[in-house]
C-alpha positions in Angstrom: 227.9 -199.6 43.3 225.5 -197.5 45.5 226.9 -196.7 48.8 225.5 -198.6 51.6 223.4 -196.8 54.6 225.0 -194.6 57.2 222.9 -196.5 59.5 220.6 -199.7 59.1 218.7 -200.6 61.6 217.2 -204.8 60.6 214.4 -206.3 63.0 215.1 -203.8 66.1 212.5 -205.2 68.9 212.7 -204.1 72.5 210.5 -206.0 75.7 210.8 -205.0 79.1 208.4 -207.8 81.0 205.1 -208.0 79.1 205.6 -204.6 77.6 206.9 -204.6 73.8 208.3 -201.3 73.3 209.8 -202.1 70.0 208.6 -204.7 67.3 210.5 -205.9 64.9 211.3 -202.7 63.0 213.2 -201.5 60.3 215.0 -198.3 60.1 217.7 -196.5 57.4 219.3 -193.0 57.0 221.3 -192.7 53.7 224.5 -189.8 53.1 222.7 -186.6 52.8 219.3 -187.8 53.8 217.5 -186.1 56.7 215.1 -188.3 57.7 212.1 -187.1 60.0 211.1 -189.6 62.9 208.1 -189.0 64.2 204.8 -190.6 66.1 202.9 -190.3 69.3 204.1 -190.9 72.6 205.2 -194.4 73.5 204.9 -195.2 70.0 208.8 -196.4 70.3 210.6 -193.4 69.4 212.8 -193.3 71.9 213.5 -196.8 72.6 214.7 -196.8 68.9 217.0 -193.7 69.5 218.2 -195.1 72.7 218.8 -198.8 70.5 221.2 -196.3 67.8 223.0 -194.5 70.4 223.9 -197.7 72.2 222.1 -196.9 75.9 220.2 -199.5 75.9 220.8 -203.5 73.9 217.8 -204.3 71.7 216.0 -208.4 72.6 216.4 -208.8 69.2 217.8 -207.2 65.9 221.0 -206.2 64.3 222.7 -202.6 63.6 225.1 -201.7 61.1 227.1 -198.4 60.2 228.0 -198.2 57.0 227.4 -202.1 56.5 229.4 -202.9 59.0 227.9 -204.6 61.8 228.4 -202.7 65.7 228.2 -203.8 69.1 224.6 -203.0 70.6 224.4 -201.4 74.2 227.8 -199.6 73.3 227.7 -195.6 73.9 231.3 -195.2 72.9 231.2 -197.5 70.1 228.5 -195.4 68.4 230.3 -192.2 68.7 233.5 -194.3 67.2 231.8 -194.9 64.2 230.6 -191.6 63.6 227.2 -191.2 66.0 226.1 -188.3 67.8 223.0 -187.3 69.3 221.5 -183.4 70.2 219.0 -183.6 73.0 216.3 -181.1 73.7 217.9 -179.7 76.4 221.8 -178.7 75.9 224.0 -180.7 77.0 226.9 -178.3 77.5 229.2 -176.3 80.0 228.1 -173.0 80.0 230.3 -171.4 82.0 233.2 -172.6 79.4 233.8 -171.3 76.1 232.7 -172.0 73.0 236.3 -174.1 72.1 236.5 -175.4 75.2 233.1 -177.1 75.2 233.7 -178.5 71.4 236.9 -180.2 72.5 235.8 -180.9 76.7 237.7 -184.3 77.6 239.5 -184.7 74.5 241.8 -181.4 74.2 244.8 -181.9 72.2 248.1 -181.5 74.0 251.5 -180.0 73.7 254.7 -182.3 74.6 255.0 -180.8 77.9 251.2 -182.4 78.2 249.5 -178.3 77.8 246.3 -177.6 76.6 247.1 -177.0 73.0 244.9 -174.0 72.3 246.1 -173.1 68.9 245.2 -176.4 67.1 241.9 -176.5 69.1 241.4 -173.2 67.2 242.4 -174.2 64.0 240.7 -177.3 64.2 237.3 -175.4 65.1 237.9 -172.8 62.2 238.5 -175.5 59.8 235.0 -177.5 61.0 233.3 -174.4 60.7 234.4 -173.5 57.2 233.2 -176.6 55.6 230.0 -176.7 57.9 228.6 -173.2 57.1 228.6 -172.5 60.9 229.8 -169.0 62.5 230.1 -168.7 66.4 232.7 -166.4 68.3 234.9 -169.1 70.0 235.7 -167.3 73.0 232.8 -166.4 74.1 231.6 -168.5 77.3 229.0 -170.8 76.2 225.8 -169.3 78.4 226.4 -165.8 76.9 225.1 -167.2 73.1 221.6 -167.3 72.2 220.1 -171.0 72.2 220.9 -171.5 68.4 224.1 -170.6 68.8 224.2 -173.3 71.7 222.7 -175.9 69.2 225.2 -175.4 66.7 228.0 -175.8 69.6 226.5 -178.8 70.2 226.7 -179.6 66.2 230.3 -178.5 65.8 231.2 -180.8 69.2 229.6 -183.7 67.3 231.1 -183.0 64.0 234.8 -182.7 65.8 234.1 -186.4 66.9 233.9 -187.1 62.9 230.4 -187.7 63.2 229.0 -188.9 59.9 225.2 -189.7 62.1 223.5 -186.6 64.0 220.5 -187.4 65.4 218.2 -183.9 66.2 215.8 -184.7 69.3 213.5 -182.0 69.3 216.1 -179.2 68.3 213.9 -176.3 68.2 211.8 -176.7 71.4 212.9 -174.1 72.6 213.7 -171.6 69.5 212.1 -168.3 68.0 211.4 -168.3 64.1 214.0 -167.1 63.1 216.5 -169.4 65.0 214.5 -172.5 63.9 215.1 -171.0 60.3 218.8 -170.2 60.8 219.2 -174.3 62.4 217.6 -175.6 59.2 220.1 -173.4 56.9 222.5 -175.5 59.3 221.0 -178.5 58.8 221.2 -178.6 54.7 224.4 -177.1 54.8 225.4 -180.4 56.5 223.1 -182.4 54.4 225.2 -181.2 51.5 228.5 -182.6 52.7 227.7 -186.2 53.0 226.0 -186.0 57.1 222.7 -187.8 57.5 220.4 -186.1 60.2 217.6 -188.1 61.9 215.8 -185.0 62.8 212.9 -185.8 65.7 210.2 -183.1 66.0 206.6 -182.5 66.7 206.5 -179.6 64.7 204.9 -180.8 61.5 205.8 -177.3 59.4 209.7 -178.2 60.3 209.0 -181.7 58.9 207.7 -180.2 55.8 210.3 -177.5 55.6 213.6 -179.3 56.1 213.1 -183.2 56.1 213.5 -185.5 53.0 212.0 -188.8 54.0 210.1 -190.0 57.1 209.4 -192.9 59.4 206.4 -192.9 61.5 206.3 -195.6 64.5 203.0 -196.3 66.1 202.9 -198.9 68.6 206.1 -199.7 68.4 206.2 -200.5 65.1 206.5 -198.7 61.7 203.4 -197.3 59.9 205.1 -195.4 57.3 207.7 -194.7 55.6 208.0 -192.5 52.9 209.2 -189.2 51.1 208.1 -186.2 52.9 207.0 -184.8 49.1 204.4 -187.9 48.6 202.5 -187.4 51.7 200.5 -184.6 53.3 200.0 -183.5 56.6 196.0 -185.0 57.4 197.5 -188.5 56.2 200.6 -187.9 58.9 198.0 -186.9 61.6 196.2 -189.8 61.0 198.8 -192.3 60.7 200.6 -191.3 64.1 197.5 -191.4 66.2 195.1 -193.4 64.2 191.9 -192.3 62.2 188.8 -191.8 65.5 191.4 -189.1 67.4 192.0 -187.4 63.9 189.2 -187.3 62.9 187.7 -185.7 66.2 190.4 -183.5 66.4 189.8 -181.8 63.6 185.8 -181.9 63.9 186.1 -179.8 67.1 188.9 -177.7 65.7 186.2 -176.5 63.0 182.9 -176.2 65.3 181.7 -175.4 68.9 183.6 -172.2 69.4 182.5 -169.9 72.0 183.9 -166.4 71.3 182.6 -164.9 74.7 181.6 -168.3 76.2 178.9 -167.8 79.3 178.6 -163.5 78.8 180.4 -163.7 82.2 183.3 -161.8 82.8 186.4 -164.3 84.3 189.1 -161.8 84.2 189.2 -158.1 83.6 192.2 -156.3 82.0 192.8 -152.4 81.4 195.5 -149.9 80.5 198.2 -153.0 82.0 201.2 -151.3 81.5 205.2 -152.0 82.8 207.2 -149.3 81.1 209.5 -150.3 79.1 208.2 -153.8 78.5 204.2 -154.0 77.7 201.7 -150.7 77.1 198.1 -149.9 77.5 196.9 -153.9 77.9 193.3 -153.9 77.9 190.8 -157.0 77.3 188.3 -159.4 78.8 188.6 -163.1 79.3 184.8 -164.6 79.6 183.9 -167.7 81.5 183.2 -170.9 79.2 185.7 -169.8 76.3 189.1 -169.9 75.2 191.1 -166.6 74.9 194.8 -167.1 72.5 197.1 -164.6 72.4 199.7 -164.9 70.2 202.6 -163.0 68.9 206.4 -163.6 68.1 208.8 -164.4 71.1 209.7 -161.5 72.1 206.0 -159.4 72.3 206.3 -159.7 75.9 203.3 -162.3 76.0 205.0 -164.4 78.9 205.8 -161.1 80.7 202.3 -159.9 80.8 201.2 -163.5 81.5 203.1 -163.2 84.6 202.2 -160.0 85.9 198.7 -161.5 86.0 200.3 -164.3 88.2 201.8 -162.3 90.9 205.8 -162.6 89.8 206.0 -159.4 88.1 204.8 -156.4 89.2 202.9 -154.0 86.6 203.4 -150.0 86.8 200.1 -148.9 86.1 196.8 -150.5 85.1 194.2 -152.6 87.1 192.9 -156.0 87.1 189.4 -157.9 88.1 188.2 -161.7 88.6 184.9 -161.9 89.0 184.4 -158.6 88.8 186.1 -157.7 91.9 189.3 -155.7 91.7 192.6 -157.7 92.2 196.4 -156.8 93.6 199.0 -160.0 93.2 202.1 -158.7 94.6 203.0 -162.5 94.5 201.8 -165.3 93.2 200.0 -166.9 96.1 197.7 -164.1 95.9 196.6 -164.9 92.6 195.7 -168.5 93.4 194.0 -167.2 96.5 191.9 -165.2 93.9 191.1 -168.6 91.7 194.2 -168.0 89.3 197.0 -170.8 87.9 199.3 -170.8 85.7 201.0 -173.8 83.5 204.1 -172.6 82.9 206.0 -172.7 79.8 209.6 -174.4 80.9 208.2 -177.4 82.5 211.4 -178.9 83.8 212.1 -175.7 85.2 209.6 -173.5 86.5 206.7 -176.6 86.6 207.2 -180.1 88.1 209.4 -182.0 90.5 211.2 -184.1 88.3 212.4 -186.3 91.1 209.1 -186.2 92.9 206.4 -189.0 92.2 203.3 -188.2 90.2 201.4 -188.3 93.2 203.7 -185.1 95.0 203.4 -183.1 91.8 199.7 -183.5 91.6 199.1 -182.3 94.8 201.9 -178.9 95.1 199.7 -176.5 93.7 196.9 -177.4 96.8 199.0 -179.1 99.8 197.4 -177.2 102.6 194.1 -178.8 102.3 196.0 -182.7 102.7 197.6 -181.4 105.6 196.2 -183.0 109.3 197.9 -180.6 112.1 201.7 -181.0 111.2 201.9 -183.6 108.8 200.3 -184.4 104.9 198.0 -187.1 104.5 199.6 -189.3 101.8 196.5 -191.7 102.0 194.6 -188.2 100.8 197.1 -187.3 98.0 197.0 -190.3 96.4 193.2 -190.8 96.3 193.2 -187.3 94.8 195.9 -188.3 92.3 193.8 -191.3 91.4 190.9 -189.6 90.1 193.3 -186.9 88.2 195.2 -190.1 86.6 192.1 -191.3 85.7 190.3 -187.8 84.6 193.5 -186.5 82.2 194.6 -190.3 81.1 197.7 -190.0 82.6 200.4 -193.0 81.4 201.5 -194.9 83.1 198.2 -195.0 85.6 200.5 -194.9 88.7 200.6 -192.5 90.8 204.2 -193.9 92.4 206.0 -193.0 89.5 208.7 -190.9 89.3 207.7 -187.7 86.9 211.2 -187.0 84.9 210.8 -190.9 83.5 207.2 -189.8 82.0 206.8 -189.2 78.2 206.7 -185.3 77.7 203.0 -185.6 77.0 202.2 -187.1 79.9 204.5 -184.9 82.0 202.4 -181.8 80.4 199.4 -183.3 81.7 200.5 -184.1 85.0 201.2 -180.5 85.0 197.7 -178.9 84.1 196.5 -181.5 86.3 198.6 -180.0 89.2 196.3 -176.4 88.6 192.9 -178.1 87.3 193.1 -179.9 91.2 193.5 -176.1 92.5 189.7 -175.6 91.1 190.7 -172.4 89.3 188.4 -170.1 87.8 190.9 -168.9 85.7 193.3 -170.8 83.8 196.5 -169.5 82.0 198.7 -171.6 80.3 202.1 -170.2 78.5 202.8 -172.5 75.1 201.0 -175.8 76.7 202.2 -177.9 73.9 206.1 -177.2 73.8 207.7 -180.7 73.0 205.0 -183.2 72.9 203.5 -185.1 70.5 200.7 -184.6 67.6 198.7 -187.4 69.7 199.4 -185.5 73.2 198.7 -181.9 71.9 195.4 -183.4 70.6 194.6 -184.8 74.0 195.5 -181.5 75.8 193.6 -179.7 73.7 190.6 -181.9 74.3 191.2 -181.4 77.8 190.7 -177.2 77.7 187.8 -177.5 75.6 186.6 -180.0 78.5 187.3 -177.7 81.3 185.8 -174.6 79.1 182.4 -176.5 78.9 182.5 -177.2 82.7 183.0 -173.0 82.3 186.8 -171.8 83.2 188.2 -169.0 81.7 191.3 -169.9 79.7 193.9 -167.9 78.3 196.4 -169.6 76.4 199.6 -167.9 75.0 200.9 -169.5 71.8 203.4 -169.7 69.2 202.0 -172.0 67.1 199.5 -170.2 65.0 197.8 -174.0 63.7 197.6 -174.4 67.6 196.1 -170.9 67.9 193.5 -171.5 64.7 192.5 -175.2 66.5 191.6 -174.5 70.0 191.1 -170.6 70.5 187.5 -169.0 70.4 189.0 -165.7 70.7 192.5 -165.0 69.0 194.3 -161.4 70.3 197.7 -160.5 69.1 200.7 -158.9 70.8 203.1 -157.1 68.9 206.4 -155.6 70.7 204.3 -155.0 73.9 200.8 -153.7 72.7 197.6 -156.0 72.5 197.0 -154.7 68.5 194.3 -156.5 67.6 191.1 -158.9 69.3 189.4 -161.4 66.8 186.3 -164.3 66.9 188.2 -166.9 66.0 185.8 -168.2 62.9 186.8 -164.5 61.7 190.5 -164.9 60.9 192.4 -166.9 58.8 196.2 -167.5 58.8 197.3 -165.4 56.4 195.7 -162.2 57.8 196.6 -163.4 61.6 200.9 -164.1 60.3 200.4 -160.1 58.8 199.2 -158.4 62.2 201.7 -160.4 63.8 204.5 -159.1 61.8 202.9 -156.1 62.4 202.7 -155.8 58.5 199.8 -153.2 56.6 196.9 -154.9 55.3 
């Protein structure tokens, strides 16, 4: 008799008011399945994930764990039967150690009511052994690299007898080589009975490490299939539907303009921070779209913010607009027609507390301010016409940023600069953790702003990002700019060889 699912999910719908968030879906993970769940945001992702994990009650539906029926709106029951879940961000102590955050709240005891230390040890020896997974124990959790930190987050689930990992965006934030090293993780656990919903917007991981997937549109399921019956146009076009597809990939394929307007936006030559980047030279032309790209690590984001005013270069000179430029700090460079969209939006973009009106408006307060005090009436008719102009969801200014849908988070973002009228704009990975339907929209948005003629210059990881919206692709290697292409010029083989720095 075949073993029933880890998890079955039968008729899951969720309705907040006249909103139907969830509809009626369907949703299984066998043993030793890693099942990809993917689709565009507010297609009902996360209400489903919040449904499984027991945050929230469904309307309607039923859940069972291994055929057996579980309470709905439950945290703790969840991770009783063998749930756990692996946000985006880490969700650990860093200052502890490694053993300490795998057992935190649960430590086993002596007699005399002692942290027993030894069994912790033994216990996270023995997890590690049968999981594949090495990490120094002792070491405080903030010293390891951010794969390490994932699989401390793996081994804390796994001492909770987890049977049920579910992966929300696990590599947001990882080089290649780390996201290769989790997915050695991830079918090492695959062999030993765990099932892994793994949720990414990286369609390459999808390909490389998932078995099955489920795509929600809408709230409900479009598709669900083996990952080796379907290619990657038909999982474009099934997450954000067949016009935005289709468009997307028309303009990836025409209307690039490798030096856009002939006019210079910014200037670069012999940029050079010892040490860290050498002998930086290039030009970045109104009307067109400049990527450089490079492994983490090339020191793209340092040179990105020398250019911004936060770190200081040793040598070298800069123009915009053909007039020489110093930024000793980064209100220089905006006075100069510069902004930047960071890469860490939680941390070094928005306000996550603040209302999408406030976060709109930081990059340009002074001009909403009458004598002492901000004109609110002013921000908000300003945040109107940016909601409207970037399709920004939900259409209310009022809301509160950190509840937004990491898409629409990233545009509130670049709308925060575009309102700052730059004549330059730099934007460090702009699709980090956001959707195939989201990056599609963003990228529609800098091939907007390039036709109303900014300079952009986008730094990028994602080489089917870098082939899609640059005119111009330049590539970093350990601190030097090696090489400066049309875009139309390179394909991805030859551009994945100069950025390993590898002999033609």
């Amino acid at each position: 008799m075949a073993a029933p699912p880890l998890i079955r999910g039968t008729d899951l719908s969720k309705v907040y008011g006249t909103l139907t968030a969830l509809n009626n879906t369907n949703f299984t993970l066998m043993p030793s399945e890693v099942r990809a769940l993917i689709g565009a945001n507010g297609a009902g992702k996360s209400t489903l994930i919040k449904i499984l994990t027991g945050a929230i009650a469904p309307t309607s539906g039923t859940v069972e764990i291994s055929g057996t029926p579980v309470a709905l709106g439950d945290p703790r029951a969840m991770i009783r039967n063998g749930l756990a879940c692996i946000y985006q961000h880490a969700n650990l102590a860093p200052d502890l150690s490694v053993l300490d955050n795998i057992f935190l709240g649960r430590q086993p005891t002596s007699r005399f009511g002692l942290v027993n230390t030894k069994a912790q040890r033994s216990e996270a020896q023995a997890l590690m052994a049968r999981h594949g997974i090495e990490v120094d124990v002792d070491v405080p959790v903030g010293n390891l690299p951010t794969v390490k930190q994932k699989e401390v987050e793996i081994l804390k689930a796994l001492a909770l007898n987890a049977r049920i990992i579910l992966m929300d965006e696990p590599t947001a934030w990882l080089s290649a080589s780390e996201v290769t090293k989790l997915h050695e993780t991830v079918r090492a656990l695959k062999s030993t009975g765990v099932g892994i919903v793994y949720i990414s917007h990286v369609l390459d991981e999808i390909f490389a490490v998932c078995d099955t997937l489920t795509i929600l549109r809408d709230g409900k399921v479009v598709a669900e299939t083996d990952v080796a019956k379907i290619n990657r146009p038909s999982v474009v076009e099934l997450m954000v539907g067949e016009k935005l597809a289709r468009d997307s990939a028309q303009a990836s394929s025409k209307n690039r303009h490798p030096r856009g307007t002939g006019e210079i936006g910014l200037s670069v030559r012999n940029l050079t921070k010892h040490g860290v980047y050498r002998d930086i030279s290039f030009d970045l032309y109104a009307g067109e779209i400049l990527c450089i790209t490079g492994l983490i690590g090339s020191k793209r984001t340092e040179l990105l913010q020398t250019l911004f005013g936060t770190v200081k270069s040793d040598s070298g000179t800069v123009s915009v607009t053909g007039a020489p430029a110093v930024f000793r700090k980064p209100s220089h460079a905006m006075a100069r027609g510069i902004g930047l969209v960071p890469e860490d939006r939680h941390r070094d973009g928005l306000m996550l507390g603040m209302t999408v009106t406030e976060n709109l408006a930081l990059a340009t307060l002074a001009k909403f301010l009458h004598g002492l005090f901000l004109s609110s009436k002013g921000m908000a008719e300003a945040a109107r016409a940016s909601i409207a102009d970037l399709s920004i969801r939900p259409p209310d200014g009022r809301h509160e940023v950190g509840l937004l849908s990491g898409g629409n988070q990233q545009k509130v973002l670049v709308g925060k600069w575009l309102n700052l009228a730059p004549k330059v704009l730099i934007l460090d990975e702009p699709t980090v953790g956001v959707d195939v339907g989201a990056k599609a929209e963003i990228y529609g948005i800098l091939r907007r702003e390039r036709e109303r003629g900014k300079a952009i210059l986008v730094v990028s990881s994602d080489l089917e990002e870098v082939l899609t919206i640059a005119d111009r692709i330049a590539v970093m290697v350990s601190g030097s700019l090696v090489a400066l292409h049309d875009a139309g010029a390179i394909g991805s083989k030859e551009l994945v060889r100069e950025i390993g720095g590898i002999a033609a």
